[in-house]
C-alpha positions in Angstrom: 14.8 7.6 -2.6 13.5 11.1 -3.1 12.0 11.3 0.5 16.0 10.9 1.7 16.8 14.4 2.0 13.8 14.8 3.9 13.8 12.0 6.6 17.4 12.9 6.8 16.5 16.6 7.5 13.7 15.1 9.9 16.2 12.8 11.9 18.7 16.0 12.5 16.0 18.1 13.8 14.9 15.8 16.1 18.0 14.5 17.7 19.4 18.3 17.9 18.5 19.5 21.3 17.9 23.2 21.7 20.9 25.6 22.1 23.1 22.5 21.0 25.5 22.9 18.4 24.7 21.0 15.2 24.0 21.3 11.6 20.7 22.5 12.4 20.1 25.9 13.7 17.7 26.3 16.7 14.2 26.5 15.4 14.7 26.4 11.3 12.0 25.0 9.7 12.3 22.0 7.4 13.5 23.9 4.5 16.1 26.3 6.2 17.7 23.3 7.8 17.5 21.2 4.3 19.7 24.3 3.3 22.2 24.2 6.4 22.6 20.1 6.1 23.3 20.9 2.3 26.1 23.7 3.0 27.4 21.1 5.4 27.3 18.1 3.1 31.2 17.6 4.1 29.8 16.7 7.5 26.3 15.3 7.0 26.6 13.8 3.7 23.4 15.2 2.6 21.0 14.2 1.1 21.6 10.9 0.0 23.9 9.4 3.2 20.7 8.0 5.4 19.5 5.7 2.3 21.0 2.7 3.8 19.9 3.3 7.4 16.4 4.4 5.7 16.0 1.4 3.3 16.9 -0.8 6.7 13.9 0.3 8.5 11.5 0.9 5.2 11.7 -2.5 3.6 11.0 -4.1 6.8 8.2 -1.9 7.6 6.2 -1.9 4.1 6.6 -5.6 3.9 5.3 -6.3 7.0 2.5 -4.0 6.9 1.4 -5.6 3.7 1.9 -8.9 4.7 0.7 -8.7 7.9 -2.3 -6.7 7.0 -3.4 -9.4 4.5 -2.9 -12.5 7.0 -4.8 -10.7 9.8 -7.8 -9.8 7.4 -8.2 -13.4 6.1 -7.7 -14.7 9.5 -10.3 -12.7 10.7 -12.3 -12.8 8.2 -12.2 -16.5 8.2 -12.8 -16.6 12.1 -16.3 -14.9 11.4 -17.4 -17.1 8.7 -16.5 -19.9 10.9 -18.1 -18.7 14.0 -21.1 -16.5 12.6 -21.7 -18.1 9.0 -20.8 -14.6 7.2 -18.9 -13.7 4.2 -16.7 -10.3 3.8 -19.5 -8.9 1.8 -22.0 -9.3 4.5 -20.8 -6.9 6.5 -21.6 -3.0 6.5 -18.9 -0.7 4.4 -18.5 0.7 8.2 -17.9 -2.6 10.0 -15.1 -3.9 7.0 -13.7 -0.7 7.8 -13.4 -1.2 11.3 -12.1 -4.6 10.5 -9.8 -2.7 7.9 -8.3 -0.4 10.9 -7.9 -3.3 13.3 -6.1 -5.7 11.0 -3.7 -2.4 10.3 -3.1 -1.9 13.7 -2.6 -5.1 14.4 0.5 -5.1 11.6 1.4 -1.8 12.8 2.4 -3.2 15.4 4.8 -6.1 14.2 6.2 -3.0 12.0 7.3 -1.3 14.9 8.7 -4.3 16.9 10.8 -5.3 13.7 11.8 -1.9 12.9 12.5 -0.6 16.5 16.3 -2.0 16.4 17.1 0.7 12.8 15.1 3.1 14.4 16.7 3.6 17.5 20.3 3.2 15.5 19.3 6.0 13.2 18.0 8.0 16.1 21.6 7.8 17.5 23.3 8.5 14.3 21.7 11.7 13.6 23.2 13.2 17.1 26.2 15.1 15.9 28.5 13.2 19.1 27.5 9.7 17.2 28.5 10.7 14.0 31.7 9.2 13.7 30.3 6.1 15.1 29.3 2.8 12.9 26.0 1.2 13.8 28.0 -1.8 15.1 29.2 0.4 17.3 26.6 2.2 18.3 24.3 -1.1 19.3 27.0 -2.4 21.0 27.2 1.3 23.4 22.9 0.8 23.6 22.8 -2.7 24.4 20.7 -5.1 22.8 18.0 -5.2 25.6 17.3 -0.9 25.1 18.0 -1.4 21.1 15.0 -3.3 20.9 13.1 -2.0 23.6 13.7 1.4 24.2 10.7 3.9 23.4 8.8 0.6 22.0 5.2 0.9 23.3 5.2 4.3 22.0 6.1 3.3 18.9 3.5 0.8 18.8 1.0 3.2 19.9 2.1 5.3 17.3 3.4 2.7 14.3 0.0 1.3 14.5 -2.2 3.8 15.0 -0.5 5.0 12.1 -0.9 1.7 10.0 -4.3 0.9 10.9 -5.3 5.0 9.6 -3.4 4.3 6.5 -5.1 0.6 5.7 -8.3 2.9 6.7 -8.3 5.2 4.3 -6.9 3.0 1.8 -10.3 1.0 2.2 -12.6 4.3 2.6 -10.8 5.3 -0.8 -11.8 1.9 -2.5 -15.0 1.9 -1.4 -16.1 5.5 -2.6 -15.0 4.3 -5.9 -17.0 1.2 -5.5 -14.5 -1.3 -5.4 -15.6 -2.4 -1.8 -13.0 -1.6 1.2 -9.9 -3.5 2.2 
């Protein structure tokens, strides 16, 4: 709830095109145009009026990333006991965490594919000429085909390279403290 403001802020910026009129001023930095979206509150419903939207992509996202991370590591893990005989622990703290980053990816990229549809909403949202808009009637205006599909492999490129880095250090972290990796 307290990163709100700030995705918000981050949504405007990005869907405000250069020279066009919005709450954001051409080139202000994250701060100035948390001021601006705060003087136009009125208008923007700053900070808290993307919670919904946000909660709609972030609860799909961090359960899936958990989930899936966990299902792909014991998969995998269990696929190389099966076919090679060895346990977790036999494996080099660099090899689990190459395992670690793959099995992140790899849910990184069912985070993307179930979060594209709330991403692409939001995206539209943010643009000053959507704002009056519901989301029902801004997916029917997309269509469902570019709702879910639109800018997708990028996102996947960059959802899971994203998740994998995260699972990554998350297992580098446990494993300098001796608690082994992921």
């Amino acid at each position: 709830m307290c990163l709100c403001p700030f995705e918000m802020t981050k949504v405007k910026m990005q869907v405000t095109l250069p020279g066009e009129k919005g709450v954001v001023s051409d080139g202000a930095g994250l701060i100035k145009a948390m001021g601006e979206m705060n003087a136009a509150k009125a208008e923007t419903k700053f900070p808290y009026g993307s919670l919904v939207p946000l909660w709609g992509r972030q609860v799909p996202y961090t359960m899936i990333k958990f989930v899936g991370f966990y299902q792909a590591q014991t998969a995998f893990y269990a696929y190389l006991l099966e076919t090679k005989g060895k346990h977790q622990s036999d494996y080099s703290t660099s090899t689990q965490l190459a395992i670690t980053f793959g099995c992140g990816y790899f849910a990184g990229i069912f985070c993307a594919i179930a979060t594209q549809p709330m991403d692409n909403l939001v995206s539209m949202k943010g643009n000053p000429i959507n704002a009056e808009k519901s989301f029902g009637d801004l997916a029917a205006e997309m269509g469902t085909k570019d709702l879910f599909l639109k800018g997708l492999p990028t996102r996947i490129i960059m959802i899971g390279t994203l998740t994998g880095l995260q699972w990554w250090v998350y297992g580098g972290f446990k494993s300098v403290m001796g608690f082994g990796s992921s």
